[in-house]
C-alpha positions as CSV (number, residue, x, y, z in Angstrom):
1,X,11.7,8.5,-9.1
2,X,8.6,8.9,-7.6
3,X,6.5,6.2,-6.3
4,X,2.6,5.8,-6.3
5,X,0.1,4.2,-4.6
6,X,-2.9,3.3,-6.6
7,X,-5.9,1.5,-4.7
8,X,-9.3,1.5,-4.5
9,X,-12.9,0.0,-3.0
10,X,-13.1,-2.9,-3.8
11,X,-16.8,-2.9,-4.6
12,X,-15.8,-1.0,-7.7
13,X,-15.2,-2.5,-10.8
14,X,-15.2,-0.4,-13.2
15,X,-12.4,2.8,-13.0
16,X,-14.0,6.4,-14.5
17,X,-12.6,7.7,-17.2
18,X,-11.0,10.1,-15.3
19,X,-9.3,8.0,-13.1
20,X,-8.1,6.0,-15.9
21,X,-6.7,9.7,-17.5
22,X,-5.1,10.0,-14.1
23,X,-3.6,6.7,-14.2
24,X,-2.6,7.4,-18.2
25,X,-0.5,10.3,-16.8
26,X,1.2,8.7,-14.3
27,X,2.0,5.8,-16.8
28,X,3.3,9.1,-19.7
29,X,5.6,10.4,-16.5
30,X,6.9,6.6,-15.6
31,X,6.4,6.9,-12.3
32,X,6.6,3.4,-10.2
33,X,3.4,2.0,-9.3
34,X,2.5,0.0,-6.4
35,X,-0.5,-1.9,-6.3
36,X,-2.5,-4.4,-4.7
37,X,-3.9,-8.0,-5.7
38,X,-7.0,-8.0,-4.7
39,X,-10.1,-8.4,-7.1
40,X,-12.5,-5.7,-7.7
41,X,-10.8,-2.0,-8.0
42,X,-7.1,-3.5,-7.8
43,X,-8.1,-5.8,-10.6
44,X,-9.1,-3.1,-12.6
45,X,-6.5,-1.2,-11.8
46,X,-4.1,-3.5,-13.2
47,X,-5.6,-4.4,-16.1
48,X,-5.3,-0.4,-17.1
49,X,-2.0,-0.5,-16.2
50,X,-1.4,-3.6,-18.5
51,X,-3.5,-1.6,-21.4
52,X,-1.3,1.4,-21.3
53,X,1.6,-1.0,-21.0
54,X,3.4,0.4,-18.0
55,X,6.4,-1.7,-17.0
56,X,7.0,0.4,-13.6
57,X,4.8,-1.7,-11.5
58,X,4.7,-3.9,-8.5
59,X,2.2,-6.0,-7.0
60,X,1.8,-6.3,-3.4
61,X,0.7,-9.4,-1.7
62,X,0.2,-10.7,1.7
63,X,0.8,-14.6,1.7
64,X,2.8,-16.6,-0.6
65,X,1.2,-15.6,-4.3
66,X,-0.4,-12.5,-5.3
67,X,-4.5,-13.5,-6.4
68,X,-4.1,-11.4,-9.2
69,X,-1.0,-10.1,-10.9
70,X,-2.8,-9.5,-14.8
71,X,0.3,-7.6,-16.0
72,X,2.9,-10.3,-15.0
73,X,5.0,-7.8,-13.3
74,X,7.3,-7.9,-10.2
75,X,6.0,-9.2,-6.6
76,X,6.3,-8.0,-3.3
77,X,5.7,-10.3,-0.4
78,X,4.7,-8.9,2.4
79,X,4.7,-11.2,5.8
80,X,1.4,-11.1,8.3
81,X,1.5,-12.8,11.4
82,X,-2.4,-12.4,11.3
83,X,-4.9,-15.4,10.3
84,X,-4.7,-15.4,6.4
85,X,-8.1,-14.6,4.8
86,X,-8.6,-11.9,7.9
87,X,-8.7,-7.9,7.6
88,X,-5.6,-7.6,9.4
89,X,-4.0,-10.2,7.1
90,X,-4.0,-8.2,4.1
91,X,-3.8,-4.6,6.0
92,X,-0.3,-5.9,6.1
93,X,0.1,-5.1,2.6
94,X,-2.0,-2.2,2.5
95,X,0.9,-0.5,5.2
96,X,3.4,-1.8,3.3
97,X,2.1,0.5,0.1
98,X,1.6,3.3,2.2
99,X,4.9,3.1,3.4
100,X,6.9,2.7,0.3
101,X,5.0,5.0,-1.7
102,X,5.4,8.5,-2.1
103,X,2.0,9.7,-3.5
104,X,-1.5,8.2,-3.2
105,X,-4.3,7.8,-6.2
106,X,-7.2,6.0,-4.2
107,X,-10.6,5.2,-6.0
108,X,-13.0,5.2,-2.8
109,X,-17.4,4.4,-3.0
110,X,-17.2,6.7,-0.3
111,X,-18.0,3.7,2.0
112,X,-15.1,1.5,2.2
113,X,-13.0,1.4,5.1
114,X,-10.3,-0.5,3.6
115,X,-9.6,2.5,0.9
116,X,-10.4,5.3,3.6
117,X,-7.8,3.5,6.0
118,X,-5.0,3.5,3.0
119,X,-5.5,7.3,2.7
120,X,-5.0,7.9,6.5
121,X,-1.9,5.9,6.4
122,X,-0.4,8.3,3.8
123,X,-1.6,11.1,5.7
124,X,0.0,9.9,8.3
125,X,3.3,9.5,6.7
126,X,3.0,13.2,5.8
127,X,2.3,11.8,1.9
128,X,-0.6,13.9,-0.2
129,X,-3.2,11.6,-1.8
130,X,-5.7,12.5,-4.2
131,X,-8.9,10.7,-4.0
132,X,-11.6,10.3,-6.7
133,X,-15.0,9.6,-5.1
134,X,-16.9,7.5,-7.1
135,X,-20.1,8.9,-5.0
136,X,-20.3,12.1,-6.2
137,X,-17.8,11.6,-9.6
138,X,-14.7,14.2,-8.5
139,X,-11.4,14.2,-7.2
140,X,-10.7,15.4,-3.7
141,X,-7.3,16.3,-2.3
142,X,-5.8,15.2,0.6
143,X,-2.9,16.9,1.5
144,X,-3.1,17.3,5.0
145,X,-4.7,15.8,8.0
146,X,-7.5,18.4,8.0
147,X,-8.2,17.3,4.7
148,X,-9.8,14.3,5.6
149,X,-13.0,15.6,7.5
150,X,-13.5,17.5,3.9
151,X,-13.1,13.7,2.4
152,X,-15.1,11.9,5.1
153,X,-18.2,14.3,4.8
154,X,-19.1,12.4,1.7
155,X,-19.7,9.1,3.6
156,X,-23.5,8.1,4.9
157,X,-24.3,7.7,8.5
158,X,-24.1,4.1,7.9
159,X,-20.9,4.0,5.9
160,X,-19.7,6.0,9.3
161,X,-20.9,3.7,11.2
162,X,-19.7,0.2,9.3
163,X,-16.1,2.6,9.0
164,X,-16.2,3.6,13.2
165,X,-16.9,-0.5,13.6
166,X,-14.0,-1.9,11.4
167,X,-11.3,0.6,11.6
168,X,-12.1,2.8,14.3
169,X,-12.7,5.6,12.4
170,X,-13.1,8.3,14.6
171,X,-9.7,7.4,16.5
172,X,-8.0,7.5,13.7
173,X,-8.9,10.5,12.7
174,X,-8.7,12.6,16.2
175,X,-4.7,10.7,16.0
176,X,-3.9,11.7,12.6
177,X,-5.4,15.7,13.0
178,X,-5.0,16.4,16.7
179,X,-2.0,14.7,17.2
180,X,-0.5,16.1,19.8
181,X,-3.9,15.1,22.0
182,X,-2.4,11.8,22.3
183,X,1.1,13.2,23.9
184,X,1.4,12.9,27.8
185,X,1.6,16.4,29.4
């Protein structure tokens, strides 16, 4: 059974209706969902979950608890040898997702580095990821590494910017697409 990663910015509170029909489908097809705790989209996200009752679900936490687990469902612990409360702390879990999952459904302000880092991991991974950017109200596909200078061109200078300073954006992205620049000749 397939296994998706549902995440999003968490500046975002509220999911778009077509999100949530995106979500509803994968909910109709039980597929296993994997999800985060934190507030704000993961929040949200759960709490659709809960109202189309999906069972399939597991919550991914970096620490001891989950902060939010609305739906009561089945935890996964994930251990981070990072200071808890830091970035790097809960990236732990965010790997772990990307990882275990199969497919991606991100819900990215087209600013957040957290969400844009998630996608490159399943890029990474050679996993597709569809993306609906809240920005400009669509769904972009991300199904291989050139992909994401098509999903990046949404961003401002200064989401850019805040993205190049916490995640190292443009590293990232020269790894993930021009891979083979990184190999010793």
């Amino acid at each position: 059974m397939a296994k998706v990663f549902i995440a999003g910015s968490i500046k975002i509170k509220r999911l778009d209706p077509k999100f949530i029909e995106r979500i509803r489908n994968i909910v109709a097809d039980d597929l296993e969902v994997v999800v985060g705790d934190a507030n704000g989209a993961d929040t949200s996200i759960q709490s659709e979950l809960r109202s189309q009752f999906a069972e399939n679900v597991t919550v991914y936490c970096s620490g001891n608890e989950p902060r939010n687990n609305v739906g009561g469902w089945k935890v996964k612990l994930i251990h981070s040898s990072a200071e808890p409360g830091t970035r790097a702390f809960f990236t732990a879990k965010d790997k772990a997702m990307a990882a275990d999952a199969d497919y991606g459904l991100m819900l990215w302000d087209a600013a957040s580095a957290g969400t844009l880092s998630n996608v490159i991991e399943l890029i990474k991974d050679g996993k597709k990821c569809v993306v609906f950017v809240n920005k400009i109200k669509s769904f972009v596909n991300v199904k291989e590494p050139s992909d994401l200078n098509n999903l990046v061109s949404v961003m401002s200078s200064g989401a850019r910017n805040q993205a190049e300073r916490k995640i190292g954006l443009s590293r990232m992205l020269s790894e993930v697409i021009n891979p083979q620049l990184g190999l010793p000749i």
